[in-house]
MIDOSE-1310 file (N, C-alpha, C; in nm, 2 decimals, decimal comma, always signed):
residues 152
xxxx	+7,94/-5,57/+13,97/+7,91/-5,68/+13,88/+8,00/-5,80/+13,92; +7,96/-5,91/+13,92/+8,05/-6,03/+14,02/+8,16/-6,04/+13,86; +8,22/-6,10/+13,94/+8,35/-6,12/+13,81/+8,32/-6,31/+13,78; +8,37/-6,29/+13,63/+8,37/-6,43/+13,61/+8,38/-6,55/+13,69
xxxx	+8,52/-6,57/+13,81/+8,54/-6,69/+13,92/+8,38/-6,72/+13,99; +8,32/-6,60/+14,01/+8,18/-6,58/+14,09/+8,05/-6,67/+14,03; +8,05/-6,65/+13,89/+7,97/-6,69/+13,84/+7,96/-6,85/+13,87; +8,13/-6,91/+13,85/+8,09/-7,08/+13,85/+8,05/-7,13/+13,97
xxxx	+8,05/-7,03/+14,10/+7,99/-7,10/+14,27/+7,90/-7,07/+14,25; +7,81/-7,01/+14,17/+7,65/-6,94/+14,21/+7,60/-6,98/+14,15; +7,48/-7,02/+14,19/+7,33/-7,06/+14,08/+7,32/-6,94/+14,02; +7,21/-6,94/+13,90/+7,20/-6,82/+13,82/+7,12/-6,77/+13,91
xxxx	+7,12/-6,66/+13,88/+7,00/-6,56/+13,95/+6,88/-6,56/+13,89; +6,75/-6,57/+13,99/+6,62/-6,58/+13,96/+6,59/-6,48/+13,82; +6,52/-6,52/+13,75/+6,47/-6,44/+13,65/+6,41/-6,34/+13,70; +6,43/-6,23/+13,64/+6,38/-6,09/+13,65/+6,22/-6,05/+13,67
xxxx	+6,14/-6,19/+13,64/+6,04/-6,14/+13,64/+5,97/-6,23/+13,78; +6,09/-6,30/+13,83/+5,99/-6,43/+13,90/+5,91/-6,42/+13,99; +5,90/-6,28/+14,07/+5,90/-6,22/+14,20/+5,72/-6,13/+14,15; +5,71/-6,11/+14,01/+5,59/-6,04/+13,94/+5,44/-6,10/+13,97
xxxx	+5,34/-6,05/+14,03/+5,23/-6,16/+14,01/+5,16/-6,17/+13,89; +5,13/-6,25/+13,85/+5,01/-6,27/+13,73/+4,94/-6,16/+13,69; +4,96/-6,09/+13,54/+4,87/-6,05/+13,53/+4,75/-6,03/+13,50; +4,63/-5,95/+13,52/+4,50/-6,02/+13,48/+4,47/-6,04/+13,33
xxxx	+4,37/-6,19/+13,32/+4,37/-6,22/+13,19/+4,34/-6,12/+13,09; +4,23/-6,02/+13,12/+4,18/-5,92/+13,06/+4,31/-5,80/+12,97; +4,40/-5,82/+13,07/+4,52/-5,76/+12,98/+4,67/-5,84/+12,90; +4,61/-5,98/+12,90/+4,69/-6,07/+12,82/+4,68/-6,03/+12,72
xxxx	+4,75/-6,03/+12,62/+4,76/-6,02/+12,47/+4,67/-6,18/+12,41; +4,63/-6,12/+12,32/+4,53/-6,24/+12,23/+4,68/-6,36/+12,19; +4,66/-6,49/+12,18/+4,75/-6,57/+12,15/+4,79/-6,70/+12,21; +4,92/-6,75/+12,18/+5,02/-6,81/+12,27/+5,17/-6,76/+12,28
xxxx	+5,26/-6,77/+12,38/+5,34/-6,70/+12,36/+5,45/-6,69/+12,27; +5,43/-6,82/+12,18/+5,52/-6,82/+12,06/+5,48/-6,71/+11,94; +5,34/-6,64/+11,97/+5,26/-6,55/+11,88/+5,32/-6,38/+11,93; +5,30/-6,43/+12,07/+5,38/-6,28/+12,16/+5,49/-6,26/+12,09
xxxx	+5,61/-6,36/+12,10/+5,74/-6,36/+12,06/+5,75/-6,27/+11,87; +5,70/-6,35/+11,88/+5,70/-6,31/+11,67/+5,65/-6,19/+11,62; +5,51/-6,17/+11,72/+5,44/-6,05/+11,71/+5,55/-5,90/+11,79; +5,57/-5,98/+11,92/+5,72/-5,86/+11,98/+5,85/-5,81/+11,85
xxxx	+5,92/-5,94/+11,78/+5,99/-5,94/+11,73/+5,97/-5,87/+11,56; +5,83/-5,86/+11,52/+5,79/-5,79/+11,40/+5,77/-5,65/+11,47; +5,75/-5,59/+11,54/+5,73/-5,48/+11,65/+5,90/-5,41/+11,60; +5,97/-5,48/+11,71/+6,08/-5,48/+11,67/+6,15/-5,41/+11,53
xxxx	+6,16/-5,53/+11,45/+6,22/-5,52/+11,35/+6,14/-5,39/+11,27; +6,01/-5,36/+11,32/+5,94/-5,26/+11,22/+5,97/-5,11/+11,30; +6,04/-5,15/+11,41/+6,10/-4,95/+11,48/+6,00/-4,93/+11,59; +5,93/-5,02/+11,66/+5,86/-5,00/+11,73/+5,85/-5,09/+11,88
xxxx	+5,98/-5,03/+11,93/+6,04/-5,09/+12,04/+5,98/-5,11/+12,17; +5,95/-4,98/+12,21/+5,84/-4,96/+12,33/+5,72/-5,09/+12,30; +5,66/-5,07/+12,22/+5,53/-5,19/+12,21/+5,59/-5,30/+12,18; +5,73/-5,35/+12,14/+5,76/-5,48/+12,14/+5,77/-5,50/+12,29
xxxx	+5,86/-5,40/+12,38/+5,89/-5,47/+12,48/+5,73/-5,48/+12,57; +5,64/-5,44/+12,54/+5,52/-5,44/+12,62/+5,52/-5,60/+12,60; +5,50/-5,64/+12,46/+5,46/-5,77/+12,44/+5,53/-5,88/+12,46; +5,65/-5,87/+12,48/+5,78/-5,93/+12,51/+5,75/-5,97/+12,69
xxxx	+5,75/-5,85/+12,71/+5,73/-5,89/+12,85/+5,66/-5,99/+12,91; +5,54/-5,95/+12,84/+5,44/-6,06/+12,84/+5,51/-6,23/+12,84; +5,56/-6,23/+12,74/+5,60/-6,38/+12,67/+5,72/-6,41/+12,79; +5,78/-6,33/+12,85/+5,92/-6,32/+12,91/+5,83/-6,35/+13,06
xxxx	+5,74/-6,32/+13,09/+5,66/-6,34/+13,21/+5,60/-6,50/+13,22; +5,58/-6,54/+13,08/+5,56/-6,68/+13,07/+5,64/-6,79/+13,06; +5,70/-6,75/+13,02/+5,81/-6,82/+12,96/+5,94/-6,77/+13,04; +5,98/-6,78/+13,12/+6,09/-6,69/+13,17/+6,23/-6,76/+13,22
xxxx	+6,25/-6,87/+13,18/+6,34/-6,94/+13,12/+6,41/-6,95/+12,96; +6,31/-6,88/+12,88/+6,37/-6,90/+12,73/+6,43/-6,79/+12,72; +6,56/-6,85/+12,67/+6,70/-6,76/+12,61/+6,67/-6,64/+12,49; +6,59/-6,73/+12,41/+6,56/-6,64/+12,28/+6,43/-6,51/+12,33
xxxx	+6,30/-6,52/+12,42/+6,27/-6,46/+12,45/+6,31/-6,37/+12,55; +6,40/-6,42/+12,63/+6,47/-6,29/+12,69/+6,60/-6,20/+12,62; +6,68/-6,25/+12,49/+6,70/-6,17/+12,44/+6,61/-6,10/+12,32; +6,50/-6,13/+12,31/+6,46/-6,03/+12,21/+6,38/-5,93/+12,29
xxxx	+6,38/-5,94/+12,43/+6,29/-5,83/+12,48/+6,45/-5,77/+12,53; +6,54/-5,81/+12,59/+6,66/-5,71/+12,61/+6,69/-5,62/+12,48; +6,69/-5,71/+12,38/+6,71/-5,59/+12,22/+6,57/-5,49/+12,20; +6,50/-5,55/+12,25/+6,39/-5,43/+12,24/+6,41/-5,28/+12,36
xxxx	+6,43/-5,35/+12,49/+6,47/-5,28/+12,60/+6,59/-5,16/+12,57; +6,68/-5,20/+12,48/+6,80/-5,15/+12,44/+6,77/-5,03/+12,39; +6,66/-5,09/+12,24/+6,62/-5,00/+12,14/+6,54/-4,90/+12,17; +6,43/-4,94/+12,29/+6,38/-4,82/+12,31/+6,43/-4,73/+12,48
xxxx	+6,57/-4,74/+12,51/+6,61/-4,64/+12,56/+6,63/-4,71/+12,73; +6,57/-4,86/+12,75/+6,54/-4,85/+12,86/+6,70/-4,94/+12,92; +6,74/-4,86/+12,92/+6,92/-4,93/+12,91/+6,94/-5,03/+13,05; +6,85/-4,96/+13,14/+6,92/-5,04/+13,30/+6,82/-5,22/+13,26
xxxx	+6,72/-5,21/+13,19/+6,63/-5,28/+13,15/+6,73/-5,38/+13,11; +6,77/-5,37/+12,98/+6,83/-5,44/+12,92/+7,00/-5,48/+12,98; +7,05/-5,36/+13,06/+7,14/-5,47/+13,14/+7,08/-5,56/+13,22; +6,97/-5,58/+13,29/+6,94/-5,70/+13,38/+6,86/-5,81/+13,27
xxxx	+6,83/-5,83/+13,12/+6,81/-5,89/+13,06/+6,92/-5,95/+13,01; +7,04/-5,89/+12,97/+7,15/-5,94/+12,92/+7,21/-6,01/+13,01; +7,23/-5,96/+13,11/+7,29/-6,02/+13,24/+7,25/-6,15/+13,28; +7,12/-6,18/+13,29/+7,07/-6,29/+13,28/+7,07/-6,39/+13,20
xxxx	+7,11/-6,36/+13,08/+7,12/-6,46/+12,94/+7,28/-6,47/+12,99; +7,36/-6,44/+13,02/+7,53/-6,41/+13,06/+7,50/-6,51/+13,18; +7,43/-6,49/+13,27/+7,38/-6,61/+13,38/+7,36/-6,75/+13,35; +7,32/-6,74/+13,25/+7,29/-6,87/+13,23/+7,40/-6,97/+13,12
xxxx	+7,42/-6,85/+13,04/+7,57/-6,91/+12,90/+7,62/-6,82/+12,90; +7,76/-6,81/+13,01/+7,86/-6,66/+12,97/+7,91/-6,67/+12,85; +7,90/-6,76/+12,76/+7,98/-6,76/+12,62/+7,87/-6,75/+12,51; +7,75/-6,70/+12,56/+7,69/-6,61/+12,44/+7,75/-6,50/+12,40
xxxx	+7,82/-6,47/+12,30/+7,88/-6,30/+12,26/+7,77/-6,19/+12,23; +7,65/-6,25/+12,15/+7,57/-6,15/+12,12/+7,52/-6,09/+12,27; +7,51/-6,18/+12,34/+7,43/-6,11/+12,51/+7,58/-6,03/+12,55; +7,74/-6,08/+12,55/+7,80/-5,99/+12,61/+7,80/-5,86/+12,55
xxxx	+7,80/-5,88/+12,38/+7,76/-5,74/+12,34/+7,70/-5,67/+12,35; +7,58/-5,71/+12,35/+7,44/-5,64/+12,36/+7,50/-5,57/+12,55; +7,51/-5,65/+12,65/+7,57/-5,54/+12,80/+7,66/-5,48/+12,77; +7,76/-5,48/+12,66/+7,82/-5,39/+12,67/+7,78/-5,25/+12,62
xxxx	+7,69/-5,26/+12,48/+7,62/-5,16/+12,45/+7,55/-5,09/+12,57; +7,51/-5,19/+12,63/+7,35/-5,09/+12,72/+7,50/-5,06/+12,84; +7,59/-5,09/+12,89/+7,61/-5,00/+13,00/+7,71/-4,92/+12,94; +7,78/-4,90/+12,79/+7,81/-4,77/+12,78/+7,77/-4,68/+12,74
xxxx	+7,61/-4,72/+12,72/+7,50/-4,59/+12,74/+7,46/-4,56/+12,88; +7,49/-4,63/+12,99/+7,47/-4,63/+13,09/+7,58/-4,51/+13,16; +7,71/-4,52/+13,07/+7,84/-4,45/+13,10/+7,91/-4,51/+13,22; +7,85/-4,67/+13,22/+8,00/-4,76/+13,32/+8,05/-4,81/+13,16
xxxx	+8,17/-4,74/+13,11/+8,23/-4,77/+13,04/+8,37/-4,88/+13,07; +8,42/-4,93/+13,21/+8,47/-5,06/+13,22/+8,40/-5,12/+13,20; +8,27/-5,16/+13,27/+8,19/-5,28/+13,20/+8,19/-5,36/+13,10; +8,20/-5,18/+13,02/+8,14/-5,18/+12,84/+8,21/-5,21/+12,81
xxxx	+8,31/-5,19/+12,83/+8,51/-5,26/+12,77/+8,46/-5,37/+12,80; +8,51/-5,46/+12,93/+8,51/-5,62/+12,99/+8,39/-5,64/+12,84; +8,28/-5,62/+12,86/+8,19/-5,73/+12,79/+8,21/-5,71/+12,64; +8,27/-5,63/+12,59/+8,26/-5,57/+12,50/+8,40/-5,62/+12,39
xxxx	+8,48/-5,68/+12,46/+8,66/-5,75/+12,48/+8,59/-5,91/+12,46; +8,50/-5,96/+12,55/+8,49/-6,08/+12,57/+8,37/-6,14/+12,42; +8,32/-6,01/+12,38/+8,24/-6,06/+12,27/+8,29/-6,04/+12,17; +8,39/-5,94/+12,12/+8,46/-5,96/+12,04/+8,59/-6,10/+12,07
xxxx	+8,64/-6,11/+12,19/+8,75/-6,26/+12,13/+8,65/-6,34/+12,13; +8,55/-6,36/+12,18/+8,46/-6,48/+12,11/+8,43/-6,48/+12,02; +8,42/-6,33/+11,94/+8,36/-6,40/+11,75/+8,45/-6,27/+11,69; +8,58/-6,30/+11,67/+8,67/-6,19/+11,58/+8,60/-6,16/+11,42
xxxx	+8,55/-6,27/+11,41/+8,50/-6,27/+11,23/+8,39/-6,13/+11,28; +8,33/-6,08/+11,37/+8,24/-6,02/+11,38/+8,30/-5,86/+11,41; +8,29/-5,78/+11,29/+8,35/-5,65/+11,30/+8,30/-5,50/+11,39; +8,16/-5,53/+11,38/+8,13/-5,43/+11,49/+8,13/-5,44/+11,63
xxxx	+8,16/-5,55/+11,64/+8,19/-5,58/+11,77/+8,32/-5,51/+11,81; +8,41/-5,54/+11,77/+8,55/-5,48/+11,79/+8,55/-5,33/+11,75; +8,48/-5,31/+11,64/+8,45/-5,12/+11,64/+8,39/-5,07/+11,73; +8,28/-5,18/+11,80/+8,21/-5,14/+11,94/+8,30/-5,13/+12,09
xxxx	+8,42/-5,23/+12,08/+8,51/-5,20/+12,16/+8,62/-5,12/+12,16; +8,68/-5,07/+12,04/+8,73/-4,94/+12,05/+8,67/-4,82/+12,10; +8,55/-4,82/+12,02/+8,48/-4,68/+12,06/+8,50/-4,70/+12,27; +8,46/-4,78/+12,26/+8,42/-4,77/+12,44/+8,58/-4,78/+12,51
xxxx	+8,63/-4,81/+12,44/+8,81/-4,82/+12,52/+8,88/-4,68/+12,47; +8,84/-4,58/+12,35/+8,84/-4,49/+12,32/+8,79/-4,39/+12,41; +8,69/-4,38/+12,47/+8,57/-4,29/+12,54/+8,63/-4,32/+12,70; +8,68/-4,49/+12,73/+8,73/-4,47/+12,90/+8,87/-4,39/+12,88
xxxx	+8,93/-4,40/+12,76/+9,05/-4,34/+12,83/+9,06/-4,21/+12,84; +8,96/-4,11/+12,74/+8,93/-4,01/+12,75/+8,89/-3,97/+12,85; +8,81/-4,02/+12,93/+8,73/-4,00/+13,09/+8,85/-4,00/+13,19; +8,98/-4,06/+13,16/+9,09/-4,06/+13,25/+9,16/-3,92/+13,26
């Protein structure tokens, strides 16, 4: 993972999906993508992760510049298990504004299920000193500074 100094010489990295071709209309979801988004996001919030991120993707395929739709398909990615997913979603929101905390949190989550537990520390340090008022963040970074040192 490039370290912070890296980030300010580099353009962000292409979106995750840029390289995808179109898919056919016949398997577009009925809508627009602000319907995707809402409809992914009730998905979501109702425990039904796998079909949000179907539909997410979608919206993330159209839209593949918006911040809010690529993390709510990385939180879906997260939720339903697809961890490497959701680090290249978080990562990318980190690409674009490294001083979002919820995206550093959210990588740190997915790569200490990944078990790169330095990662999970770094991002996990940097989203907690960005929002101390925020307590599971910092119980999120013990646990994972708990678990590396154990591994030592």
């Amino acid at each position: 993972m490039p370290s912070r100094d890296d980030w300010d010489d580099e353009a962000p990295p292409p979106p995750p999906f840029a390289d995808a071709p179109p898919p056919p209309p016949d398997v577009l979801p009925q809508g627009e993508v602000y319907d995707w988004y809402v409809r992914g996001l009730d998905l979501l919030e109702g425990g039904n992760a796998a079909a949000a991120v179907t539909l997410l993707t979608h919206a993330a395929n159209s839209e593949p510049e918006s911040r809010s739709v690529r993390e709510a398909l990385a939180r879906a990615q997260f939720d339903s298990g697809a961890y490497d997913d959701a680090v290249q979603s978080f990562s990318w929101i980190i690409s674009v504004n490294p001083a979002d905390d919820y995206a550093q949190f959210g990588l740190g989550l997915a790569a200490a299920k990944l078990g790169d537990l330095t990662a999970a520390v770094e991002h996990l340090a940097l989203a907690a000193a960005m929002r101390p008022d925020i307590t599971h963040y910092a119980t999120a970074l013990r646990g994972a500074r708990a678990a590396l040192s154990a591994n030592r």
